[in-house]
C-alpha angles and dihedrals in degrees: 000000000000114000124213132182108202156135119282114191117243118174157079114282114283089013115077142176128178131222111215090220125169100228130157115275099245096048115107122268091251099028135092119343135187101209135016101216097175155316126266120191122189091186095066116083119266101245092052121109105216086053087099121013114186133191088218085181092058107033079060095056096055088044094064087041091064101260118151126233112222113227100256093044081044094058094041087056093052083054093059103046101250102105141334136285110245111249113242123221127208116267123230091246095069085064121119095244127226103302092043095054088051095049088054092048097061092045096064101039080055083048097046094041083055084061106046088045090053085055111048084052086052094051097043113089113250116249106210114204116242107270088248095062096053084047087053103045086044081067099042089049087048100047092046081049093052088047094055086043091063101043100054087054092060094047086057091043092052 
């Protein structure tokens, strides 16, 4: 006999509250139950302290006698001080599939070859042009200016 401690829904319609009951585990959500072990009301606001009323002694009790919390009455437990909430790993089915970890892939080996190739030009010794030559390319880069300057006047002109 499976043991389960969980919500069962009370209630008019639009308007819950939940019993923390112990109950078998195939029973059904709103069925038979063997303890009633507190009350827990949404509609009520956070800070309030009759938004989640726990039996902590006996809640105690079914838990050494093998009973399961279910995840929402486990994380409204850890609210209240009397255990910790499970931590919850990450299916495989949240997994990029196949395309998308290959794109990834490729992202980082272009990201990692950049920085090879930064520092490899970090790391080479910069070889600096005779002064003459940089005077020489500035006149060259000024002449072909002065052409397109003057192109561009007759174009406007015509």
């Amino acid at each position: 006999m499976a043991l389960k401690i969980r919500l069962t829904r009370q209630g008019a319609k639009k308007r819950p509250f939940y019993r923390v009951v112990v109950a078998e585990a195939s029973s059904p959500r709103d069925g038979r139950y063997l303890e009633r072990l507190g009350i827990y009301n949404p509609m009520l606001p956070k800070d309030n302290d009759q938004r989640v009323t726990l039996n902590a002694e006996r809640i105690q009790y079914w838990i050494g006698h093998g009973a399961q919390a279910t995840d929402r009455v486990a994380s409204l437990m850890a609210a209240a001080g009397l255990g910790e909430k499970p931590a919850r790993h990450n299916p495989e089915k949240a997994k990029p599939k196949a395309k998308a970890q290959e794109r990834l892939r490729e992202q980082a080996e272009a990201k990692q070859a950049a920085e090879d190739a930064a520092a490899e030009a970090a790391a080479a010794p910069v070889e600096e042009a005779p002064v003459e030559e940089v005077v020489a390319e500035e006149a060259v880069t000024e002449e072909v200016v002065a052409e397109e300057a003057v192109e561009v006047e007759e174009k406007a002109e015509g």
